[in-house]
C-alpha positions as CSV (number, residue, x, y, z in Angstrom):
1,X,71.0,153.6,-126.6
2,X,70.7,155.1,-130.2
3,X,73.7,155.8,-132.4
4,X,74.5,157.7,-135.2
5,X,73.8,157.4,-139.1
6,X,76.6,158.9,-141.3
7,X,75.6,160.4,-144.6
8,X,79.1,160.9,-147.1
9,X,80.0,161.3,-150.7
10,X,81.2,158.4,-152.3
11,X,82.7,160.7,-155.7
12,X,84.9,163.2,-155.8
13,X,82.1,165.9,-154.1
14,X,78.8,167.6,-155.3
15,X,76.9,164.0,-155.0
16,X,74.1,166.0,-153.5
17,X,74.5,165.5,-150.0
18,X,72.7,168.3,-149.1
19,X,69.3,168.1,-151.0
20,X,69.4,164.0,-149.0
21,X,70.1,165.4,-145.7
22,X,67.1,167.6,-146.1
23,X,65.1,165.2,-147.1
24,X,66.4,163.0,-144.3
25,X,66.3,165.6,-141.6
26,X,62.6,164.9,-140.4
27,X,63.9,161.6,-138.8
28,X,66.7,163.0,-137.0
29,X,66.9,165.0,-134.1
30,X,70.5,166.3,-134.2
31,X,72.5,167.0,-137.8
32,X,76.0,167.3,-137.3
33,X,78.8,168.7,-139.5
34,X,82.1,166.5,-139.2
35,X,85.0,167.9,-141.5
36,X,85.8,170.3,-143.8
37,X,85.1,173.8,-144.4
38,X,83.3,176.9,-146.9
39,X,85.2,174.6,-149.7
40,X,81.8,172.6,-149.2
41,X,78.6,173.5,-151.3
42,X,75.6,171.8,-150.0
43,X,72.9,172.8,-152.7
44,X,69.0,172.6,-151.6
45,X,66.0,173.5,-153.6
46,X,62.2,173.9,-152.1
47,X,59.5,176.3,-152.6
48,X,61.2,176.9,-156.1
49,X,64.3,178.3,-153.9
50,X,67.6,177.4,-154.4
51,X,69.6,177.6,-151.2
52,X,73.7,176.5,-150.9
53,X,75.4,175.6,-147.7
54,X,78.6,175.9,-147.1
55,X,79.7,175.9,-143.4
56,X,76.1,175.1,-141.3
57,X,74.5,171.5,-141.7
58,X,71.7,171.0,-144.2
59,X,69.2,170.4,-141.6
60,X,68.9,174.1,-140.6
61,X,65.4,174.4,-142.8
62,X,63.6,171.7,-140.6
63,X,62.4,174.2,-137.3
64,X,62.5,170.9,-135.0
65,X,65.7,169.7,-135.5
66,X,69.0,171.2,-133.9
67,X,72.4,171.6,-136.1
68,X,75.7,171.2,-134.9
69,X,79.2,172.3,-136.6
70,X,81.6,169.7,-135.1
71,X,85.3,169.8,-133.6
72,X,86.5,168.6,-137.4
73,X,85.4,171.7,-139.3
74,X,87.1,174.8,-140.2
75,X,85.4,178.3,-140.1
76,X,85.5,181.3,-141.9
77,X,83.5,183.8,-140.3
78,X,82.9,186.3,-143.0
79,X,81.4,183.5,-145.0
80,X,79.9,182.4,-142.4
81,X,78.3,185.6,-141.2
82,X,77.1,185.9,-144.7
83,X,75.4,182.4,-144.5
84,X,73.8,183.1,-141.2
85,X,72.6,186.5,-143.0
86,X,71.1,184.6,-145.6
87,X,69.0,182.3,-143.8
88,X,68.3,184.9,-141.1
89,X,66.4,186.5,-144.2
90,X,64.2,183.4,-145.1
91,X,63.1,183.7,-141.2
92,X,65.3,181.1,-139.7
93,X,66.2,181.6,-136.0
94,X,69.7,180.0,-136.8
95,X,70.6,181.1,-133.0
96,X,68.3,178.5,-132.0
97,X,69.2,176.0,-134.4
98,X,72.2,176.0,-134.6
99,X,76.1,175.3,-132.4
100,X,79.6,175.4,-132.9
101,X,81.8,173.4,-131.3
102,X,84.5,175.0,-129.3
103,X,87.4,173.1,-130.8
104,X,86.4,173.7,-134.4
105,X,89.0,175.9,-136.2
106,X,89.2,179.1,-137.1
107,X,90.2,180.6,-140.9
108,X,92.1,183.8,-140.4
109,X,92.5,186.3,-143.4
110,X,96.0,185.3,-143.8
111,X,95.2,181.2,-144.7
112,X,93.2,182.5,-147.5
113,X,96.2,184.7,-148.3
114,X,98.4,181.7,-147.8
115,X,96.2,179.1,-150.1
116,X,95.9,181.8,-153.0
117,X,99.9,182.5,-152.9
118,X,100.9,179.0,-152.6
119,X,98.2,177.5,-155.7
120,X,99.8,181.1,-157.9
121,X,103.2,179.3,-157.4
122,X,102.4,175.7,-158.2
123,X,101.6,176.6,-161.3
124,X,100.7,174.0,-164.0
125,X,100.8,171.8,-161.1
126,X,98.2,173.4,-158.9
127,X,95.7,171.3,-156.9
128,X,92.7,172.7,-157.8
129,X,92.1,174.4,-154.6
130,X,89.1,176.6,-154.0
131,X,91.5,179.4,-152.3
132,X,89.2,179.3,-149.1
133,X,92.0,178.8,-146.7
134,X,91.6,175.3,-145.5
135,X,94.9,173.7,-146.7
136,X,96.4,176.1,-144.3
137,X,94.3,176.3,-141.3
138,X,94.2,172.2,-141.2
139,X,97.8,172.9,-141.5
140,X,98.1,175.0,-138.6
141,X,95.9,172.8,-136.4
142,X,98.2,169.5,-137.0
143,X,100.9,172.2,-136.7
144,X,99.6,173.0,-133.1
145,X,99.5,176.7,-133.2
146,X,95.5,177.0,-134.6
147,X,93.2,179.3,-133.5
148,X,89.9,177.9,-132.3
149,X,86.4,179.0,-131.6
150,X,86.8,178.5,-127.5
151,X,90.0,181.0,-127.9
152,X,87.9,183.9,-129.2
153,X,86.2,184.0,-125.7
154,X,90.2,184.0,-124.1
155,X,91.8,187.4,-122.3
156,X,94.3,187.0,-125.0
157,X,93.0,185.8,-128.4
158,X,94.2,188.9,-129.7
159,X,97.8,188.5,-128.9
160,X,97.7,184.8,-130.2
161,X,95.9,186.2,-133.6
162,X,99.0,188.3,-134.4
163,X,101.4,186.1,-133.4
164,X,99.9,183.6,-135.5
165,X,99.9,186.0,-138.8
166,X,103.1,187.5,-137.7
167,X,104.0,183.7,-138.2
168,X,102.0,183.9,-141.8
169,X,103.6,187.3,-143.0
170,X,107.1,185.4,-142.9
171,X,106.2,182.5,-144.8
172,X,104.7,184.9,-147.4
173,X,107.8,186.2,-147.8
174,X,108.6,183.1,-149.7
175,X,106.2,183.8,-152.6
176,X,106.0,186.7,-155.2
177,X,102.5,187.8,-154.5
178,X,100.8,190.9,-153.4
179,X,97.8,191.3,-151.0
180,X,96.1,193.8,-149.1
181,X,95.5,192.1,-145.3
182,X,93.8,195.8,-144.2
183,X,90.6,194.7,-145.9
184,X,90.5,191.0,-145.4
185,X,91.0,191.9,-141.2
186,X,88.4,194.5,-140.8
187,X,85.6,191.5,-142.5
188,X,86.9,189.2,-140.6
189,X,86.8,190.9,-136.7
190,X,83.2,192.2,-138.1
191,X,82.3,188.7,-139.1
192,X,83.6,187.7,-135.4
193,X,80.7,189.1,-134.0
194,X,78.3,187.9,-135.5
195,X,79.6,184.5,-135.3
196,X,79.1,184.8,-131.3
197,X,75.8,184.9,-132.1
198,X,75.6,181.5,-132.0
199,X,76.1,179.4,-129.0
200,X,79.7,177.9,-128.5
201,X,79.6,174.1,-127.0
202,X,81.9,171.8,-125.5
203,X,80.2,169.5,-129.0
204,X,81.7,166.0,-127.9
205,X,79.9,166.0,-124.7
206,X,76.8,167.6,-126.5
207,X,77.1,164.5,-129.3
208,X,77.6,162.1,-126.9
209,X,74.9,163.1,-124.4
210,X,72.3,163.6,-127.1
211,X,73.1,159.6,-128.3
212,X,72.8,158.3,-124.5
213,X,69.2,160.1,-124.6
214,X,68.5,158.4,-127.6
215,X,68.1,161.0,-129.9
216,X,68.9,159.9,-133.5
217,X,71.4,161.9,-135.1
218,X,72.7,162.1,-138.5
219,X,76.7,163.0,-139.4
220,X,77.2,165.0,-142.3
221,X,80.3,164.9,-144.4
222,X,81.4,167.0,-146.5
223,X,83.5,166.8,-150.5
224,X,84.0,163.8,-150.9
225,X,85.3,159.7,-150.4
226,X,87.8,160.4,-153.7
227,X,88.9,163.6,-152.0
228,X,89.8,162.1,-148.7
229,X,93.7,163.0,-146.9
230,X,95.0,159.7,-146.7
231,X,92.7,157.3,-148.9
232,X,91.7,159.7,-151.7
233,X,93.4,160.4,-155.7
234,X,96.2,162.3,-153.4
235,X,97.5,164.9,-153.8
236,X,94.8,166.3,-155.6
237,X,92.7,165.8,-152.2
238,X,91.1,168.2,-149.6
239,X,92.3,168.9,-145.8
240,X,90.5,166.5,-143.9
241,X,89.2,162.7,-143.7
242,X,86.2,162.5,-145.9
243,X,85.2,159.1,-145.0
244,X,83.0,157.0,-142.2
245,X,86.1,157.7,-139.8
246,X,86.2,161.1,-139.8
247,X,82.9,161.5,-138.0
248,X,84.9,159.6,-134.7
249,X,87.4,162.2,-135.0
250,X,85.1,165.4,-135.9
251,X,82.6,164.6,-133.5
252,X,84.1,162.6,-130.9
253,X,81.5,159.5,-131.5
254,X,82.9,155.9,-130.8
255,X,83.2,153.9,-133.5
256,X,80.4,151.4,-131.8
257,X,77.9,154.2,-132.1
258,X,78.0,154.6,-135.8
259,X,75.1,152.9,-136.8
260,X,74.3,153.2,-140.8
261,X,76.5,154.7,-143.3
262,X,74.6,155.8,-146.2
263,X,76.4,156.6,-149.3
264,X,75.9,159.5,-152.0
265,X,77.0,159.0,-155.5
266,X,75.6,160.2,-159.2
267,X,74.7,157.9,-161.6
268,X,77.4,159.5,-163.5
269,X,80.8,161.4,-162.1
270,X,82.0,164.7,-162.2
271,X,84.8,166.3,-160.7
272,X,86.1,170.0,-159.7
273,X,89.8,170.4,-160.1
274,X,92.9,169.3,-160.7
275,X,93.7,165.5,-160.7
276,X,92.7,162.2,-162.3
277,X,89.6,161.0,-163.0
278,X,89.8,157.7,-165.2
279,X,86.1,158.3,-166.9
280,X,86.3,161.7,-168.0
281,X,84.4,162.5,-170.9
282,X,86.4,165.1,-173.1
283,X,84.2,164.7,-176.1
284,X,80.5,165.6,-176.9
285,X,79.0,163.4,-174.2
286,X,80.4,164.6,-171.6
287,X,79.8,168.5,-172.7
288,X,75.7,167.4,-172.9
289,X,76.1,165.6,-169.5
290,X,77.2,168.7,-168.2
291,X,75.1,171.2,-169.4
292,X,71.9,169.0,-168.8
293,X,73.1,168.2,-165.5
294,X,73.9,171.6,-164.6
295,X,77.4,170.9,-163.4
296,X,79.5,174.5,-162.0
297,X,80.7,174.1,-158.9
298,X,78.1,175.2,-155.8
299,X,81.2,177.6,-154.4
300,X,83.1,178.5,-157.2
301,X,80.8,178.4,-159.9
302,X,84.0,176.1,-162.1
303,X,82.3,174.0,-164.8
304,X,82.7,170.4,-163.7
305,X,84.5,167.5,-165.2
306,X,81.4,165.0,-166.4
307,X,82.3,161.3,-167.4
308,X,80.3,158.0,-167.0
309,X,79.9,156.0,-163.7
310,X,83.2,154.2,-161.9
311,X,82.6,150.9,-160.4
312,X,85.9,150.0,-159.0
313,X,86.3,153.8,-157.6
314,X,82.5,153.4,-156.3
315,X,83.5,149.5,-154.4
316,X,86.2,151.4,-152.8
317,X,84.4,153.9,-151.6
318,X,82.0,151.3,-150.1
319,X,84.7,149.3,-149.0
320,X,86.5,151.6,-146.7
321,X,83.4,153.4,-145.1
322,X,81.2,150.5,-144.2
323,X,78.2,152.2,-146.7
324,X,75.5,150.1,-145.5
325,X,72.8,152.3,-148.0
326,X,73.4,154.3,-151.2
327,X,71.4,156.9,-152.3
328,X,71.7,157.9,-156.3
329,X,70.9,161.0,-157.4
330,X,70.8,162.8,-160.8
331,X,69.3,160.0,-162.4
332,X,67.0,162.5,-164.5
333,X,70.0,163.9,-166.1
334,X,70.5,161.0,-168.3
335,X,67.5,160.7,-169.6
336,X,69.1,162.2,-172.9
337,X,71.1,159.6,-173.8
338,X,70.5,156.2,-175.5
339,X,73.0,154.4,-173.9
340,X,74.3,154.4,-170.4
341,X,77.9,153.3,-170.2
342,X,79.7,152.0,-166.9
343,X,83.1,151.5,-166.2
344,X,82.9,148.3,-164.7
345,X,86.6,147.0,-165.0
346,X,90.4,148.8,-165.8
347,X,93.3,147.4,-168.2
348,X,96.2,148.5,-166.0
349,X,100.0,147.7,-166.8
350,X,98.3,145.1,-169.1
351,X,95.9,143.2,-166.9
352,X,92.4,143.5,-166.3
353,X,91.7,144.7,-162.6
354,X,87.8,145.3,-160.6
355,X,89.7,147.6,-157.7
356,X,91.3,150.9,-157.5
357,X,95.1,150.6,-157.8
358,X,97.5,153.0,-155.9
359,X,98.7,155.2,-159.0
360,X,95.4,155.7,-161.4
361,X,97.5,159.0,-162.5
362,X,98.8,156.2,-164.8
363,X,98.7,156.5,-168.3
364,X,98.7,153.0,-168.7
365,X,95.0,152.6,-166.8
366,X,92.1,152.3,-168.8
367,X,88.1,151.7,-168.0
368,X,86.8,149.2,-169.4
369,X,82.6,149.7,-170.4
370,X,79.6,147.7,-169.9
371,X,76.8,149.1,-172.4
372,X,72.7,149.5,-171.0
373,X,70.4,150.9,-172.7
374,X,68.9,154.0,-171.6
375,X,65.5,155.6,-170.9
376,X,66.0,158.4,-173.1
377,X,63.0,160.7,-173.5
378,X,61.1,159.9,-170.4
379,X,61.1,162.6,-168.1
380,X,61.5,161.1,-164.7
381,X,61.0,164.5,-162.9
382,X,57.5,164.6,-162.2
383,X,57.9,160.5,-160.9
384,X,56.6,160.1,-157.0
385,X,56.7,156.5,-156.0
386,X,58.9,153.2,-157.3
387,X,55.8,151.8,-159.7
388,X,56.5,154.9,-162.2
389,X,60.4,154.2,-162.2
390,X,60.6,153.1,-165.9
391,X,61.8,149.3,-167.1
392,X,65.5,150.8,-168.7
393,X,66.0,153.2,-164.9
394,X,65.1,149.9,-163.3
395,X,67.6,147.5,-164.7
396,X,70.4,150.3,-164.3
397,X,69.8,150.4,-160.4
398,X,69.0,146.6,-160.1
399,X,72.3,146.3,-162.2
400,X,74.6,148.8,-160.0
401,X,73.2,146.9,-156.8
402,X,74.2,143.5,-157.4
403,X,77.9,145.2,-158.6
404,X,78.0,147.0,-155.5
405,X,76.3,144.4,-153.1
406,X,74.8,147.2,-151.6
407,X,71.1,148.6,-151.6
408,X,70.0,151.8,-153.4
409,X,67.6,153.0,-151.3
410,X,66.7,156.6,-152.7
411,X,66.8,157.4,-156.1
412,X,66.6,161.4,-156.9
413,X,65.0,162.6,-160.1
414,X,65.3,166.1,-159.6
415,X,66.8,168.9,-157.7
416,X,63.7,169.6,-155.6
417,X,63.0,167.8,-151.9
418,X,60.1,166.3,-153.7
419,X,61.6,165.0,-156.6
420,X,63.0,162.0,-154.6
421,X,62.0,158.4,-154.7
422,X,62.0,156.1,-151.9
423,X,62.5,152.4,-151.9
424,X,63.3,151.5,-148.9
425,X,61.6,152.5,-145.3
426,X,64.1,154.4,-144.9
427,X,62.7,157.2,-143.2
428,X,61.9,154.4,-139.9
């Protein structure tokens, strides 16, 4: 019996999860979605396109491979809809492609109003949230009284949906801010439709029959390890478990299915949001790394914090999902520089620590930096195979292995499927 693979972000989100997936796809016969919702922006480029996912797995381009949105993710169906739209226009029969789990949750009009109302009143001490209505809707499912995909085929969804924004309208109540629901309700029971387009499955026993066929499949996470519930820079988190874990829980795999873990990170870090981010670049450097590496936010277009690679963050991350492969993309982007620097240690309350303490909100943590010298000037994009990677590239990834004990197996050098370098057998 085959297992799973799980592919996850080992940052704070925006690794580039999706352009590996796609390139990954081709040896998978299932891609499944485990967590989180439209707050995701899986960015693709091929056939000089540039396509961003936010709700349906990044395997939908590859015509023989079947997508799956699992138990763990929450839907909005008037972004959906206009994602189905979308690919429905670049001739992909996404009914055919593509299912939704039953138990997967639904965003109603009145989260979003919720999330927007309750970031407005924070303040100076807002989260960072991307106003899409997750934080709510995860809040109603652990609360009990969630709606879910199975329900909208129920004699009495309709009832339950106004009880349940009857419930909403109150707790607005609490916050000074105005909203028109009129709107938001006709998009949404429009968008309905269209969503039961696509066929609704009972997903765990889908998963689980697929694996005992032996059929590979591939789990899909989505933000990131940093942005995890319970181990991430909390609060300044998302909804969900971002981590190995959360594909046992948003799929309904075993744990003794999961097979390997493959971990995304930059060869840099960037971050959307509130919260803290010991490497953060406020000066020149980190201005260039953004605007070379293109870094606004997939979904809400935010310019992203940029600062230099965290080792102690990145061991963590390793740690606590079992990454078994890592997969480092953007190298390209720092091909402008002459020097590559790497936090590979803190000062914090005046020691020198390799791990992730539990406050790094703390003004008395520090990185500490390792110099390398760069490969500034060569333009890796056009590079195809391992004997092209330049000397400098070389001893960075040779460097971050034996810190991380862990393989880099695929090295990205572009945004395009084909600007990816392979070197491993991965793809067995």
């Amino acid at each position: 019996m085959k297992g799973t693979d799980v592919l996850l972000g080992l940052q704070w989100g925006d690794e580039g999860k999706g352009k590996v997936v796609d390139v990954l796809t081709p040896s998978y016969d299932v891609i499944a979605r485990f967590q989180g919702g439209p707050n995701a922006g899986h960015t693709l480029e091929f056939n000089d396109i540039k396509h961003v996912l936010h709700t349906i797995p990044s395997g939908i381009f590859r015509k023989n491979t079947m997508n799956l949105i699992g138990n763990g993710v929450v839907i909005d169906p008037v972004i959906f809809k206009k994602e189905i739209d979308s690919l429905k226009g670049f001739g992909i029969d996404v009914s055919r492609l593509l299912l939704i789990s039953k138990k997967a949750h639904l965003i109603l009009p009145t989260h979003r109003i919720l999330d927007a109302a309750s970031e407005q009143a924070k303040g100076k001490k807002k989260i960072g949230s991307t106003l899409k209505g997750i934080g709510p809707t995860y809040m109603d499912k652990t609360g009990r009284n969630g709606l879910r995909i199975g329900d909208l085929y129920t004699a009495n969804f309709q009832d339950r949906y106004d009880a349940l924004v009857e419930k909403h309208k109150s707790m607005l109540t609490r916050f000074d801010f105005e909203y028109d629901l009129d709107q938001y309700e006709k998009d949404w029971f429009d968008a309905i439709e269209s969503l039961k387009e696509i066929p609704a499955v009972d997903s765990e026993h889908y998963i689980n029959n697929a694996i005992k066929a032996g059929k590979k499949v591939l789990a899909e996470g989505a933000q990131g390890t940093m942005l995890d519930i319970d181990f991430g820079s909390y609060p300044f988190v998302t909804s969900s478990n971002t981590i190995t874990a959360g594909t046992c829980t948003g799929l309904g795999i075993a744990p003794n299915r999961i097979n390997d873990v493959i971990g995304i990170f930059k060869a840099y870090c960037t971050r959307v949001g509130s919260g803290p981010f010991p490497t953060e670049l406020h000066d020149d450097t980190g201005e260039e790394m953004r605007q070379e590496g293109q870094e606004f936010g997939a979904t809400t277009g935010r310019p992203r914090r940029c600062g230099w690679i965290d080792l102690p963050a990145l061991k963590y991350a390793i740690m606590i999902n079992g990454v078994t492969k890592l997969s480092m993309m953007k190298a390209d982007v720092l091909s402008i520089f002459d020097t590559i620097k790497v936090c590979t240690h803190y000062t914090y309350q005046g020691e020198t620590i390799d791990y992730l303490p539990y406050d790094i909100e703390d003004e008395s943590l520090m990185p500490v930096y390792k110099e390398i010298p760069g490969w500034k000037g060569i333009d890796l994009t056009g590079l195809t195979d391992v004997a092209e990677i330049p000397a400098n590239l070389n001893n960075y990834i040779e460097f971050l292995e034996h810190e991380l004990e862990t393989p880099i197996t695929i090295v990205s050098v572009g945004p395009n499927r084909k600007q990816t370098i392979i070197r491993d057998k991965v793809l067995n």
